[in-house]
N, C-alpha and C positions, 0 to 999 in steps of 0.2 A: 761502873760502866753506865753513868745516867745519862750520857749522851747517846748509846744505841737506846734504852729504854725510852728515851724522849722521843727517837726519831722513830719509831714502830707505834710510839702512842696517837703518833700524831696522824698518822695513815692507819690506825686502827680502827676508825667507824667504817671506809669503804670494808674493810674485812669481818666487821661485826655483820654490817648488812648481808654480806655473802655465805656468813653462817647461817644464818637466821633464814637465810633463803634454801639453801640446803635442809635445813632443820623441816621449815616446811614440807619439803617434797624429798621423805625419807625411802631409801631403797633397801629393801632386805637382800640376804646374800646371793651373789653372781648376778643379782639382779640391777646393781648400780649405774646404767647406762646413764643415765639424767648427769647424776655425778659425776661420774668418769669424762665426760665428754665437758663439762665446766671444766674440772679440772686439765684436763690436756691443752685445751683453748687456751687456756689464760696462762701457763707453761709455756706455750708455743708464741705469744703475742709477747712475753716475755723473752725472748728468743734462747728456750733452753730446746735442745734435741728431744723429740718426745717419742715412743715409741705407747701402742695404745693397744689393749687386749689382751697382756699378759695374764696368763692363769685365767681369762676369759673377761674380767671388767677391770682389771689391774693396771696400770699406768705409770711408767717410767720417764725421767723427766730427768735428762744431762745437759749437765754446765761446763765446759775445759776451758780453765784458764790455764795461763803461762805452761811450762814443760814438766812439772813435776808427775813423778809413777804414782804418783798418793792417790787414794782413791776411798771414798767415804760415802758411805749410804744412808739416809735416817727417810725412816719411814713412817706412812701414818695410815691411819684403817677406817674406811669409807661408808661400812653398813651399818644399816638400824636393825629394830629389833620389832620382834612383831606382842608388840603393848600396844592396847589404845589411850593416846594422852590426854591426861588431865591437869595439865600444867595452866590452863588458864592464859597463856602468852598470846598475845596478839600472832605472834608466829610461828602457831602450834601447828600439826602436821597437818595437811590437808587428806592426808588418805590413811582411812578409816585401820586401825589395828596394826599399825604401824608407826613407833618413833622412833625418833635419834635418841633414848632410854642410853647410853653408856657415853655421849659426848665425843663420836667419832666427828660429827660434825666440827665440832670445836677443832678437833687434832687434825682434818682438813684445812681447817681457816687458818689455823695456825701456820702451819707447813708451807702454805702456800703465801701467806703473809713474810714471810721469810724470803721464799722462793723472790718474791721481785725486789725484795730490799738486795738481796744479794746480785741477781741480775743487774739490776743500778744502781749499786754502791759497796757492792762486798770487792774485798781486797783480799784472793784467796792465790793458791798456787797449786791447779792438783785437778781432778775429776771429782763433781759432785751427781751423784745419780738421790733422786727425790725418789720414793715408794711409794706411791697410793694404793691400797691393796685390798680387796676388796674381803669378805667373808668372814671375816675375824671374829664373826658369834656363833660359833661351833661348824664354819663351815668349812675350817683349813684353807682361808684363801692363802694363807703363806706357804704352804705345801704346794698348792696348783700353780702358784707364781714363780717358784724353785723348780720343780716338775716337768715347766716351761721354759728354764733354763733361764731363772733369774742372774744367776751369780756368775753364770758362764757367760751370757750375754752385757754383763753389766756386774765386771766385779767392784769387789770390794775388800779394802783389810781394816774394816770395822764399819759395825750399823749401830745404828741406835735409831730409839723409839721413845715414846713420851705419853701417860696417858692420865688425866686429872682423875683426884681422887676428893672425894668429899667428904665435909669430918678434919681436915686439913686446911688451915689459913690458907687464903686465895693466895697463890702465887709463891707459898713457901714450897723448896724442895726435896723430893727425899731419894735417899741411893741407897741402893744394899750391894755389896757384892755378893758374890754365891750364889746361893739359891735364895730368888726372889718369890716367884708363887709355883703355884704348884702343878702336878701335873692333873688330870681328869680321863679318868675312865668308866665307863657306864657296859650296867651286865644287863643285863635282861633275861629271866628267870620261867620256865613254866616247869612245874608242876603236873603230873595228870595221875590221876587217881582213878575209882570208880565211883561211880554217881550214885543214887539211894535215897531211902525217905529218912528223914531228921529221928524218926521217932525209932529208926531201927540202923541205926550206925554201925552194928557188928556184918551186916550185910556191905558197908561200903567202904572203901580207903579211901579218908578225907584228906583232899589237897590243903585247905585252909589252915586244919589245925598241924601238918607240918610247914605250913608259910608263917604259921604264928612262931611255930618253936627256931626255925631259921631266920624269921626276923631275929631273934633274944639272941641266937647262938652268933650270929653277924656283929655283934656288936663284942663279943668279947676278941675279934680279931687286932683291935685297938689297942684294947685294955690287958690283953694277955700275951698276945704276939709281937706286940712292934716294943720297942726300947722306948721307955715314959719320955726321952728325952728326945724324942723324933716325933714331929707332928703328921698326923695322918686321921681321915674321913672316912666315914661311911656309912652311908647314908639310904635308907630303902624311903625311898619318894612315895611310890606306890605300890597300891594293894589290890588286884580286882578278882575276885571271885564273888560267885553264887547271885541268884537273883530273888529268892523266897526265903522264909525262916525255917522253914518244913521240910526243907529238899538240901542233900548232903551233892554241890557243886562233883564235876567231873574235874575240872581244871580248875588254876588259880595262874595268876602272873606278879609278879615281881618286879619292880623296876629300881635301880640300885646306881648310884651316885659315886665312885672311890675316889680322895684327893690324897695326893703324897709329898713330900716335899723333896723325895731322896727316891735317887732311883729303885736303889736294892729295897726302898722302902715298897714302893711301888711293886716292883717284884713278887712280894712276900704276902702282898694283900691279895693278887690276885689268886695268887697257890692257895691260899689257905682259903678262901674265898669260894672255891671251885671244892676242894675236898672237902667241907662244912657241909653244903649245900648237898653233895654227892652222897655223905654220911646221913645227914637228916635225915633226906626223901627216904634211904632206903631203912630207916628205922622206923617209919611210918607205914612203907610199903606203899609209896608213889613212884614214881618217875620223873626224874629233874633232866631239862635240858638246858644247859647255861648259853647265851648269846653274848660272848663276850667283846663289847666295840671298842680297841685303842680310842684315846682323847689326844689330849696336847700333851707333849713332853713335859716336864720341870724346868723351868725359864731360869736358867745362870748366867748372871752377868759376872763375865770376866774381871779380873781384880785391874788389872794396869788401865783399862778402859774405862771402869766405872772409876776408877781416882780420877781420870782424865774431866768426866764428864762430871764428879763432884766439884772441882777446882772451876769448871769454866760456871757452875753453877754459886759458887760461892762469889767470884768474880763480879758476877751480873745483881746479885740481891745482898751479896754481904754473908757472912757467915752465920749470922741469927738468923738467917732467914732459909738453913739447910739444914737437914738432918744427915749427918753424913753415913749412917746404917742404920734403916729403920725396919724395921720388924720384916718377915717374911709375910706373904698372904695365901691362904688358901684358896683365889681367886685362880684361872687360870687364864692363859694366852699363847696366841698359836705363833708368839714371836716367838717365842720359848723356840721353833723347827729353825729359826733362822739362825740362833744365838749356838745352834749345835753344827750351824756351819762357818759361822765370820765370829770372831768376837765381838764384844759388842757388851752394850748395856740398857737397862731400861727405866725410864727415868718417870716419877712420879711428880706432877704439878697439883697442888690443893686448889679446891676449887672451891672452898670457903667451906664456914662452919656452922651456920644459919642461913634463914630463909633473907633475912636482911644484906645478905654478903651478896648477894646478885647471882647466887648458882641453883637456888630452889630450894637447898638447907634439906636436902633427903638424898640418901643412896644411889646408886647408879642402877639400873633395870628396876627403875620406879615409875609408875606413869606420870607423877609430879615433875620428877627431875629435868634438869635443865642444865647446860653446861655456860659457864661463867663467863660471861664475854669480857671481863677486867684479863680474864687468864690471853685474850689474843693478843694482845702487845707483848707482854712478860712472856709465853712461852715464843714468838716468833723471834723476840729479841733474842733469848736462848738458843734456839737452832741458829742464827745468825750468827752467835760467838764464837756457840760452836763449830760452825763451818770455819773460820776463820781461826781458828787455834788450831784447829787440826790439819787443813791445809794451810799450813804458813808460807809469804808469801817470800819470806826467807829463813835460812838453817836453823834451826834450831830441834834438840829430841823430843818427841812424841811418843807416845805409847803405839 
């Protein structure tokens, strides 16, 4: 397919610039207006149907060609993250404690690099609805945009999504079906005990030293409860109690991290999780209140879908250039709410594997990082095939 990859290359610097301009003036979550309103412009100037405000900065963007019921959505996620960059790039963020840290910028440029190639020159047959969705770093913008009646207002019988990974050849693909990452849940813990002097501890019931023994006892929920052959997190981030060496604290807090890959895994961590905690405090003779906050579901890409979107991937780069199941991640993503109502699949693009490959050669929510501008031709080319495999513009089966 080196004829779409040549023709996306070739209109790829107006879209590197438009990242980059983005990338500067990064919006954290529901706060995207800057973005949201590029984005719908340049949708609209393209003469796709645009509807604007979904889920609050969210952005929908329909194309109908010819008469077919097909109907297909791939979306992309518009917010940053609150890092102060030190990437050094001429087009580093202009406002203070805030960057595009995970490459949402990039998955905008992309998306929308597509968006006009398809406008003026895609050969499809079917409803194309674009996602721009705002929140997607713990803020469930996919929930608010569903909530508002994404899929009622703007169906679909398959979505997909795409999001670079680093550590991974620029432009190599990779698919899993199943269960791709994980889900994420966060507890939050307090303790309350009675307070006392250091030197007479038989006078007080110490929060700490049952936070210490429940950190140790939290970690055999892994190792003793779940099946070795099931991946699963947990993780106690933080610790705060007391403020002297002499004085035995009143309270202690906890802050606790869980990632699953399986539901009934997920399940199983929290039960045991809750009764640990419950057992401890009262073995020490404190008081535990657990704060337990749902995260994102377990993100499963459907098997007929993701074959779908391997093949249009293998098609575009060649087959050495895909992974056709690669590992699970413990990462998580709030497509995972979408993926539980359309199927759908989620597609991972490398964005190189050094500092020399043009993507910063470091992890995503790093102040360094930077999302790869080589990746805007190669992924918009890919949402471009994809559109066009999947609404064909004659008969042929589909997933």
């Amino acid at each position: 397919m080196t004829y779409l990859l040549q023709a996306l290359q070739a209109r790829a610097g107006e879209f590197i610039s438009l990242r980059r301009d983005i990338h500067r003036h990064p919006e954290l979550a529901f706060q995207e207006h800057r973005t949201a309103s590029l984005v719908a412009d340049k949708l609209e100037g393209w003469g796709y149907s645009v509807q604007r405000g979904i889920g609050s900065t969210g952005v929908v963007g329909t194309l109908v060609r010819g008469n077919s019921a097909r109907r297909l959505g791939i979306r992309a996620d518009m917010d940053a993250l609150p890092i102060n960059e030190d990437s050094g790039n001429a087009w580093s963020s202009v406002h203070p404690g805030v960057m595009h840290a995970c490459g949402h910028d990039g998955h905008t440029a992309m998306l929308l690099a597509a968006a006009r190639h398809l406008a003026e020159q895609g050969t499809f047959d079917g409803t194309l609805h674009l996602i721009f969705q705002p929140a997607e770093e713990g803020g469930g913008g996919a929930l608010r945009m569903m909530d508002d009646g994404l899929f009622e207002r703007f169906p679909c019988d398959a979505v997909f999504a795409m999001h670079n990974m680093p550590g991974i050849a620029q432009g190599h693909f990779v698919l899993r079906e199943g269960a791709a990452m994980a889900s994420s849940d966060y507890a939050t813990i307090t303790l309350t005990g009675t307070g006392g002097h250091g030197a007479m501890p038989h006078r007080a019931a110490d929060p700490i030293v049952a936070a210490a023994s429940i950190v140790m006892a939290l970690q055999t929920i892994v190792s003793r409860n779940i099946d070795p052959l099931q991946a699963a997190v947990v993780t106690v981030g933080a610790l705060h109690s007391g403020m002297a060496n002499n004085v035995i604290p009143a309270s202690a807090t906890l802050e606790i991290s869980v990632r699953a890959l399986d539901r009934e895994v997920r399940a199983t961590i929290e039960r045991r999780l809750k009764a640990l905690v419950a057992a401890q405090a009262d073995s020490f003779g404190v008081k535990a209140t657990i704060d337990w906050k749902p995260g994102y579901a377990v993100l499963v890409n459907t098997a007929a879908e993701t074959d779908f979107a391997r093949e249009v991937a293998i098609e575009l780069v060649g087959a050495e250039r895909v992974t056709p199941q690669g590992p699970p991640l413990t990462g998580s993503e709030d497509f995972a709410f979408m993926l539980e109502r359309v199927p759908g699949s989620y597609v991972l693009i490398g964005n190189g594997t050094d500092a020399t490959s043009g993507g910063g050669g470091c992890m995503v929510h790093n102040p360094g990082y930077d999302f790869n501008d080589h990746n805007v031709a190669t992924g918009s080319a890919y949402w471009a095939l994809l559109v066009e495999r999947y609404l064909l513009a004659h008969e042929q089966v589909v997933p």
